[in-house]
Each structure stands twice: as structure tokens, then as C-alpha cells.
N, C-alpha and C positions, 0 to 999 in steps of 0.2 A: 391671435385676437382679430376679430373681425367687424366693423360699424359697420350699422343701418341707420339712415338718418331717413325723416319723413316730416312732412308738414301739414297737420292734420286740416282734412278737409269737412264741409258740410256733411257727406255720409258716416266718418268716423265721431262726430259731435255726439255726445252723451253714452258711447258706449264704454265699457272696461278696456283699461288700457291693454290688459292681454291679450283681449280678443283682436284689439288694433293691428297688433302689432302683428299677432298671428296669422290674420288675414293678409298682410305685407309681407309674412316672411313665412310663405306654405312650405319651405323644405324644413322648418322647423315644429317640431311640436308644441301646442299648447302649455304641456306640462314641462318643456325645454325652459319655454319664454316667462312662464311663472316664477322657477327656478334663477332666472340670470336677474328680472326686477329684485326678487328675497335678496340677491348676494349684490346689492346694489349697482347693477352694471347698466341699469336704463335709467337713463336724466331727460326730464319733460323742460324743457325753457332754460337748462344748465343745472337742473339742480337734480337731485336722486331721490329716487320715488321709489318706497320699499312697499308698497301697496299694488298688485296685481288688479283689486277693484277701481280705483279710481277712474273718475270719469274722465274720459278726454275731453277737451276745447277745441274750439275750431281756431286755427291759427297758430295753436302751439308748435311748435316744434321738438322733435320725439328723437331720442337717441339711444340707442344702446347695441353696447359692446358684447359680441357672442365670443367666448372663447372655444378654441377647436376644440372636439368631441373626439376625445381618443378610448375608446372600450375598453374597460381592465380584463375582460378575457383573453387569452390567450389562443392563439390558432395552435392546430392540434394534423398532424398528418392522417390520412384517410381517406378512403376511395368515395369519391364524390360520384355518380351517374346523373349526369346533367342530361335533358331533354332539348333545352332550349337557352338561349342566352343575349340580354342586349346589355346596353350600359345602364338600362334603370332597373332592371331584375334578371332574373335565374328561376330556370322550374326546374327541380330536379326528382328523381326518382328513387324516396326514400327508400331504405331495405327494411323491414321487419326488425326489429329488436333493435334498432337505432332511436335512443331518444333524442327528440326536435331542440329543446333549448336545456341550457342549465338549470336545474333546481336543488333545493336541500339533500334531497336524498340522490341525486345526480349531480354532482358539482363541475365534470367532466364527459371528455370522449363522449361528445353531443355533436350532431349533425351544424348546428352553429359555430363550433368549433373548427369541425372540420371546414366549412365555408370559408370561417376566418383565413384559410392556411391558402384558400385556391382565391379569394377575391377580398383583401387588404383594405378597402374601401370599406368593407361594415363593420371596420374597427371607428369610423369616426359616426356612426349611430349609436345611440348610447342604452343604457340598459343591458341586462342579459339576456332579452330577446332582437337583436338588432336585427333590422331586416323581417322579422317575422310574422307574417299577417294572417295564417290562421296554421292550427297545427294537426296534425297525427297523433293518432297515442301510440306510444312506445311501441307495440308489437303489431299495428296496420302499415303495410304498405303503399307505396305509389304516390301520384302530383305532386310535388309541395310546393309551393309558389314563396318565392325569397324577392323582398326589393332588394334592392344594393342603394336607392338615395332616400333621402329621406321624403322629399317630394313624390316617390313612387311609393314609398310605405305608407303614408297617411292616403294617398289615394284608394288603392289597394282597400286600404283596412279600413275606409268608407265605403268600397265598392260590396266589400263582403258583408259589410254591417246595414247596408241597405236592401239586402238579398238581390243583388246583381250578379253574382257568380254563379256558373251553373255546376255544380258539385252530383258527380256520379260515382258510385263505388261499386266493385263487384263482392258480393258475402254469400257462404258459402253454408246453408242452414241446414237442420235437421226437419227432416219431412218434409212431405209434398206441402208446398206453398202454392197459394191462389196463381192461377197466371196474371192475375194485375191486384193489386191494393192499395191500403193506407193505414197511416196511423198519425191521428191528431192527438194525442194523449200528451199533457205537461209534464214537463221534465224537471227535477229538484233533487237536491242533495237529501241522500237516503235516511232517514230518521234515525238509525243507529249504527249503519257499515258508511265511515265515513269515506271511505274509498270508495264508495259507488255510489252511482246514484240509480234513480226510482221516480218510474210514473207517479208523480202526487196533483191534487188539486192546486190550482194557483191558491186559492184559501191557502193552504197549507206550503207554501215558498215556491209551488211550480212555473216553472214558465214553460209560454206555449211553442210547439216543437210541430214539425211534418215531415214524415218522412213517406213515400211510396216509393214502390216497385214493380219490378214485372219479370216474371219469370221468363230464363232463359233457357234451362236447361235441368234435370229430372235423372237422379240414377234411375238403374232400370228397374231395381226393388223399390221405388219410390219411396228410398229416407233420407235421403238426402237433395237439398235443391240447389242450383244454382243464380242467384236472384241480383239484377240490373236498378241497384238503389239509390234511388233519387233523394236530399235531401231539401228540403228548402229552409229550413235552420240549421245553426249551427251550436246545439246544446253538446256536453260530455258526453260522450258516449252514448250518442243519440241511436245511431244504428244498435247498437247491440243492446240500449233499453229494449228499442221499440219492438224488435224481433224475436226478442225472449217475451215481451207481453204478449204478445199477440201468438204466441204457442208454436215460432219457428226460431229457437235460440242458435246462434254462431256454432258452429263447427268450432272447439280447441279454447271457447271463451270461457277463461279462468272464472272472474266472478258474474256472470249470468245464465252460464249455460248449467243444466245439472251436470252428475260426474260422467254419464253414459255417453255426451254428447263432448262431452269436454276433453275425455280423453280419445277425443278421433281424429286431434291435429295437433302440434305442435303451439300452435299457436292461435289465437282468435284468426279467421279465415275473413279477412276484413282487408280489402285491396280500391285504395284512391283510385278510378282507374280512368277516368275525364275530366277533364277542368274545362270552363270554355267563361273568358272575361274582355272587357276591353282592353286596349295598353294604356296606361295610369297617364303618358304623355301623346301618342298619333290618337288615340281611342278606338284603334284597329280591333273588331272583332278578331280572337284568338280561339280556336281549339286546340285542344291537345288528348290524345289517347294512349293511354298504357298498359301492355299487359301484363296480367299477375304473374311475380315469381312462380318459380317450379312447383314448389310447395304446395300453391294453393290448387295444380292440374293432379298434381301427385296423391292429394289427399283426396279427391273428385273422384279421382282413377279407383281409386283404392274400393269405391263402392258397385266401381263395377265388376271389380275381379270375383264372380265367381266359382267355386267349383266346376268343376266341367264333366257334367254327369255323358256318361257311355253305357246306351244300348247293345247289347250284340244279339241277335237274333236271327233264324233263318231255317229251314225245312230239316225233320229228321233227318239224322243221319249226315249233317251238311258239315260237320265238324266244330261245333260254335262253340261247345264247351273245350275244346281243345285249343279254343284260338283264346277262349276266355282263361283257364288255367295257365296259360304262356304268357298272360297282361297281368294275372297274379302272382308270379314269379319274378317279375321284373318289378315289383312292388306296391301291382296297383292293387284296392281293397275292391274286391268281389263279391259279389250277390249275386244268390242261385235260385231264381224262381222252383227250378223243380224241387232244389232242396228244401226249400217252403212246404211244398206241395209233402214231399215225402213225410213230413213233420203230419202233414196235419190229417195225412193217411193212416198213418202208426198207430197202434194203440192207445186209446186213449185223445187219438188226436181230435181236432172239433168239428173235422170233415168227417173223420169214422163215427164222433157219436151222432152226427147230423144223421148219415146214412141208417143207421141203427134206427134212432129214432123215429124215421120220416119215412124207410123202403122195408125194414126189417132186416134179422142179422144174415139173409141169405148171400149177402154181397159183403161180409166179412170173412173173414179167414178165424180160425178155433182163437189165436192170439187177441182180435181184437184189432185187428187191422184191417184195412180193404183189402179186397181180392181184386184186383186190378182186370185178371180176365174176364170176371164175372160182370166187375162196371163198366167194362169196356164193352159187352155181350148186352149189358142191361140199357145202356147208353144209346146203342145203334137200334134197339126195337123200341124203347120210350124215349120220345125229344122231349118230355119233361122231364125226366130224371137229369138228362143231360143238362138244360139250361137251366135249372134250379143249382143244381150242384158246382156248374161254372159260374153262378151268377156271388153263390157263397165264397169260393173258392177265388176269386179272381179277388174281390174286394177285402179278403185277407192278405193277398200277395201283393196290392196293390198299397196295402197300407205298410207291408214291410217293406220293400223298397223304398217308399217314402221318408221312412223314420232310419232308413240303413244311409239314404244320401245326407238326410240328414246329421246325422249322427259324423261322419267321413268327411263333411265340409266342417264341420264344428272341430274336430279332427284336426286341421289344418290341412287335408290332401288337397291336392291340385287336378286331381283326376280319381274317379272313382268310377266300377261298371258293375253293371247288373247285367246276367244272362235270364234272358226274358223271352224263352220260344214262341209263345201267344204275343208279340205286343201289340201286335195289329189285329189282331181277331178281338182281343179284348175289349179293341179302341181305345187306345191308352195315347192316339196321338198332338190331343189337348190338353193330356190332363196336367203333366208338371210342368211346374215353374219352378227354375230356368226347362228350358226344353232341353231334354239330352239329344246327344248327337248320335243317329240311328247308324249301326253299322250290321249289313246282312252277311251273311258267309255265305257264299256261292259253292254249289257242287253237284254236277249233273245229277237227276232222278236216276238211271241206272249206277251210277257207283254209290247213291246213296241208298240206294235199298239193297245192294251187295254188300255194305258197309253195316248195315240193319241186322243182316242176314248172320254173318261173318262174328260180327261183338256183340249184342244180344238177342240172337236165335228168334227173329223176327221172321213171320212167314210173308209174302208176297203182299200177302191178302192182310195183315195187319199192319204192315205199313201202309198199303194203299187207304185202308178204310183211317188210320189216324192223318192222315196227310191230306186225304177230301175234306177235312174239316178246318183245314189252312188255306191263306190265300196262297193262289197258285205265287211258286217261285217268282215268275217275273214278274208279276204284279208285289210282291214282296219288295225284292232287290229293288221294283223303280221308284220304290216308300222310302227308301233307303238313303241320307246321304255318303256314306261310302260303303262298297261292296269289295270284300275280300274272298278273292278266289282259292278256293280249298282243293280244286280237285286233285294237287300232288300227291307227293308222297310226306308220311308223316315228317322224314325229316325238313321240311321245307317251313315246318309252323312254326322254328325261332324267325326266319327269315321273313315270315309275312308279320309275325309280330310287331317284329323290328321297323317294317314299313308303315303298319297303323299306328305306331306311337308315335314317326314324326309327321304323319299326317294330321293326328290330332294334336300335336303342340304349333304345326302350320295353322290348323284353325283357329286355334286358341289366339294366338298371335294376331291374326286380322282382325277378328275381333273386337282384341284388344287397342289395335291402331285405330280400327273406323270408331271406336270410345272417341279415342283422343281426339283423332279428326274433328267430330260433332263437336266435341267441349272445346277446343282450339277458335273453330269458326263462330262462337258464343262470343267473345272476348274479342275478336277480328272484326267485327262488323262494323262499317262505315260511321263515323260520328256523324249522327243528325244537325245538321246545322240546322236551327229554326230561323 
């Protein structure tokens, strides 16, 4: 048991004795000092005053007994991440899925708990929130700012109720978000999901809310963002209102994200990640910065892993489909431009009835399929058959590859390739997104027209004339980001294979790092001091 005596002066004349007393005794709360007057322990002039309104006198003399404040919770063992620490508070570094204080449906294994067990002192703050001046919801991360006296708590939790605290979080949203915005829209308890709440009109119980942002950072398919969110209130679940209104909802947010968006994280992607206040006793300007658990790089990450489309391409006869068939034996899924091609040659196909149609059946064969000599004859004396026919021709092949990468990343592959002898004639080296990875196969012009010559009874003269209609080899290769040299012997194609798979898992890999890198340096940047 503890006395305060005081002897009321000219300033405390005609006010509530509570408030008297309260202003005399700041380590205590209000709602403390109401409490000890009701249980008679405060006597005005010797006598006991069960009245918390009563007016004070000038000259009275004021007494009342505080008995110590001992906490009926219980400390709780558990891994605390402290940031910072003095004798009047603690900022610690919540983890995800830790709730901040006791409640009905929580009665335990709460981060105030755990406090209790490292710092014994906010057993004499009373309530089940001791210490705690503003909170997390159960699954955000990062800051949390804990008094340890009670002197630090009412400051504190005047500092934050006057919007003195500078509160930043990082959130983790679906689609390209503006690089700067706002949202002034009121916040209230949701008119039938009592667990949520909901942009309403103040008419209607909302109160007024602001939250802005500014974009940090952008997967590279732009659906995802990563956004540097300022709040300057402090409603429920303000950030993840205001971000679902406004058509950018959390990444993993159980009730505001739809189910698309919701199941792409573990958790709402919602990270404390700056606090900046005075000290509640020096009034030392404070900042603090912290970065997000793995979780929230991980699930970042996760949008940039795409597929990783492979080109192979390179001058007849240079061996590409042999280097190509050796990547599909090792597992990777293949696409054959020519076999395209041979498809839509065949009878029946829409290159044969094109030619039918548009030249006549002289450049068919009796079946109904192209005569490849004849279009290769008819080709070289009309350049319009030719570019008509490759213009058809290319915009078919160009849309199977498309829907074949497609199709392979949806798949779950990690690597998929397309043999594509035209890529560069076609000009195909803008057209997809992601950009595949260009790989040419190198093989001198004389073994590759001996090679021509040797497996399909190719003359001099029809290799030459289909090969002027390529860009020359070196100008190819130097299009190329890697070049595999073919001119050995066939048995040597497991062993260059073996070299371009872990070339291209070497790529995939940097790649993947200079991700991380960019999204790491997001999060790393200097706190602004203003």
C-alpha cells in the first residue's frame, strides 16, 4: 500500500477529484484512480469520498492509499525478439501468428505473456493488456512498442492517440499498384461479418481513416506489388480495408482478399516495418526499422519464378535437333517448329489448302500434300509466294509455341525448349514474354552441308540456296546468348548436353538472386528521418 498526500491549490479549485489526482499521480491511470476513490481508499480533509465527481476546494487536503497492482496473468516461456530496450519500454519484433494480448477466444500463449516471463515489472500494470499501447492483428508482423511503467504507457498511448507516431508497414498486394496514393475512406464495423470491418459512411458508424503509400517494388508479370504503407490512423484493420477498396487486396488476407489472391500466402502479407516516436520520458526522437520475415521475400520470390523458356536454333545441318532431342531425353518437354510446319504441309493441312487455294494444285503432291521441291523451285523464281506463304506460316508456328510454353509452365516445368530454325528471320526476338534464352549450335558450313549431303541427300546447290535465306552463322551465333559447339562426333551430344543444362540452371540461378537482391534493397533503405 502506497499514500499520496496533496493540498489542493488555486489550479485544482472546482475540478473532479479524479482528474486531481490524476494529474498528481501520471504513473497512474484515470480509470486506476476512479477505481481506488469507489473502494474507498481516497479521504478529502480525513474523511472518504466514494464520489470520483466531486469538486475539489482550494485548501483541502487530499489523500489516498493505492494498493500495489499485481497482474493476474501469468508469464508464459517464449522466444521474445527484442529490438530495443530501456527501463520505461521495450520494442520488440513480433512474429506472425503470435497474438499481442489476452482475449476470450485467446486466453493464452500471447506475446504479453511471453513479456511477462522476460520483464516481471508489467505484472504491476494492471488489466490484460499491461504495457500495451497500440497492437498487430494476430497474423502481421514486426514493431510493437511495449511500456514497462505506467508513466511510459499513458504517454505512449497519448502519443499514438494524437497521431504523433510515425507508423510504416510493408504489404505485399495483388497487381500493379499506383507508384504513390491514398485512401481517405471511413472505417466501421461491417454491417453483417462481425469480424470485419468495412469502408462505411460516418452516417452509417464510420470513422475517419488515412492510409497512403508508395510503391516499392513490382513482380516482373506485374501482379503482384510491393508497397511502403504509411498509416496516419489507427482503425482495425485499416491497411487491409483500404487496399482491398481500392482494387489492390493483401496477398494470403483471409477475410478481404478474394480466394485467387488469398491463397498465394500463408498468411495476410502485412509487415510493421518503421516505428519512429519520441521517448515518453528524454523525448528523444526515436527510429526503428525492421525487416520482414522470410515469408513475406518468399512469397515476393514466388512471382518471379518463371518458367524458363529455351530457344535452340542454328543453320542446317548444324545438329540443333540432335542437341534438342538429348534435352528431351533428360526430361525437358520439346517443341518442333518443323514438326509444325510438317503438320500444316500434310494433307489436309492449312498450309496445303492455302497453297491449293491461292497457287493452284501444281505445288501439291497426288495425296494432297506439298511438294516441297516444287515450293522450294516455285519460291526461288516468285518472292511473293515465298513471303505470303512465310508470312502464313510463321504466325501459325508462332502461336503454337506460345500456347506449347504455355501450356509446360501451367505444367509445373522448370524448363521447357522449342527448336525454332527461323527465330531470327522471323523476328521473333521481341515477341515473348518472359524472353527465352537463345541457344545457337555452332558447326562449320563445310561439315554442315556434308552432313546435308550424307542424312538427307541434299545437293550443294539446295543447301546453299535454303541457307542464303538465313542469317549468316555469325551474325546468328552473335544473337545468341549461348553457343554450343557441334562440330564433333555424334557421341559427344550427351556431353554438350550435360554442359547446357547446367548452364542454363547457372542462369536461372542469377537471375533468381538479382530478384532477391532488388526486393532485399526495397526493405534495406535508409529510414527517412524528417
Amino acid at each position: 500500500m502506497a499514500r499520496f498526500e496533496l493540498v489542493a491549490g488555486a489550479a485544482e479549485t472546482g475540478k473532479r477529484l479524479d482528474s486531481v489526482l490524476a494529474r498528481a499521480l501520471p504513473q497512474c491511470s484515470r480509470e486506476t484512480l476512479k477505481k481506488a476513490i469507489l473502494a474507498g481508499c481516497c479521504h478529502v480533509d480525513g474523511i472518504a469520498l466514494l464520489r470520483p465527481d466531486v469538486k475539489v476546494k482550494t485548501g483541502q487536503h487530499l489523500a489516498v492509499d493505492m494498493p500495489e497492482q499485481h497482474n493476474m496473468l501469468m508469464p508464459e516461456e517464449g522466444e521474445v525478439s527484442i529490438v530495443w530496450q530501456d527501463a520505461s519500454l521495450v520494442l520488440c519484433n513480433k512474429p506472425a501468428g503470435l497474438t499481442v494480448h489476452p482475449c476470450p477466444s485467446c486466453p493464452e500463449h500471447t506475446l504479453v505473456q511471453r513479456l511477462l516471463g522476460r520483464f516481471p515489472q508489467l505484472s504491476r500494470l494492471e488489466g490484460l493488456r499491461p504495457g500495451i499501447v497500440h497492437r498487430l492483428d494476430k497474423d502481421t508482423s514486426g514493431l510493437l512498442l511495449v511500456a514497462l511503467t505506467e508513466t511510459a504507457r499513458l504517454t505512449l498511448s497519448g502519443a499514438f492517440a494524437d497521431r504523433k507516431v510515425r507508423k510504416e508497414y510493408l504489404a505485399l498486394v495483388s497487381g500493379l499498384a499506383p507508384e504513390q496514393g491514398e485512401c481517405r475512406e471511413s472505417i466501421g464495423r461491417h454491417p453483417t461479418a462481425k469480424i470485419k470491418m468495412a469502408v462505411l459512411e460516418e452516417s452509417r458508424g464510420g470513422k475517419a481513416a488515412h492510409t497512403e503509400w508508395r510503391r516499392l517494388w513490382a513482380s516482373p508479370d506485374a501482379s503482384v506489388s510491393l508497397l511502403a504503407v504509411r498509416i496516419h490512423t489507427g482503425r482495425t484493420h485499416q491497411i487491409r480495408v483500404h487496399m482491398a477498396h481500392v482494387g489492390y487486396p493483401l496477398l494470403g488476407d483471409a477475410l478481404y482478399a478474394p480466394a485467387a489472391v488469398r491463397t498465394r500466402a500463408s498468411r495476410q502479407m502485412l509487415h510493421a516495418w518503421r516505428l519512429g516516436f519520441n521517448h515518453p520520458d528524454s523525448q528523444e526522437a526515436l527510429f526503428f526499422q525492421c525487416p520482414p520475415p522470410a515469408d513475406m521475400a518468399t512469397a515476393a520470390l514466388a512471382t518471379c519464378r518463371r518458367m524458363q523458356r529455351v530457344v535452340i536454333t542454328g543453320n542446317p545441318g548444324s545438329g540443333k535437333s540432335s542437341i534438342a532431342a538429348a534435352l528431351q531425353k533428360q526430361g525437358l518437354p520439346l517443341f518442333s517448329a518443323d514438326t509444325i510446319v510438317a503438320r500444316l504441309y500434310a494433307p489436309k493441312g492449312e498450309a496445303a489448302q492455302w497453297i491449293a487455294g491461292r497457287w493452284g494444285g501444281d505445288l501439291l503432291k497426288a495425296d494432297g500434300s506439298v511438294a516441297k521441291d516444287a515450293l522450294l523451285a516455285a519460291m526461288q523464281t516468285n518472292s511473293t509466294i515465298r513471303r505470303e506463304l512465310e508470312d502464313m506460316v510463321h504466325t501459325l508456328v508462332r502461336t503454337a509455341v506460345e500456347d506449347f510454353w504455355q501450356k509446360q509452365e501451367a505444367a509445373g516445368h522448370a524448363v521447357a525448349v522449342a527448336e525454332i530454325p527461323l527465330y531470327f528471320e522471323c523476328g521473333w526476338q521481341q515477341v515473348f514474354d518472359p524472353k527465352p534464352v537463345i541457344v545457337g549450335v555452332h558447326c562449320p558450313q563445310a561439315l554442315r552441308h556434308e552432313r546435308l549431303a550424307r542424312t538427307r541427300g541434299w545437293s550443294m546447290e539446295k543447301a546453299a540456296a535454303l541457307e542464303a535465306w538465313q542469317w549468316p552463322e555469325t551474325r546468328k551465333e552473335a544473337a545468341c546468348q549461348i553457343v554450343v559447339d557441334n562440330s564433333g562426333l555424334p557421341e559427344k551430344i550427351p556431353e554438350l548436353t550435360e554442359s547446357l543444362l547446367a548452364t542454363l540452371q547457372d542462369m536461372a540461378r542469377t537471375v533468381a538472386e538479382a530478384h532477391a537482391q532488388t526486393l532485399t534493397a526495397c526493405w534495406d533503405e535508409p529510414y527517412p528521418v524528417e
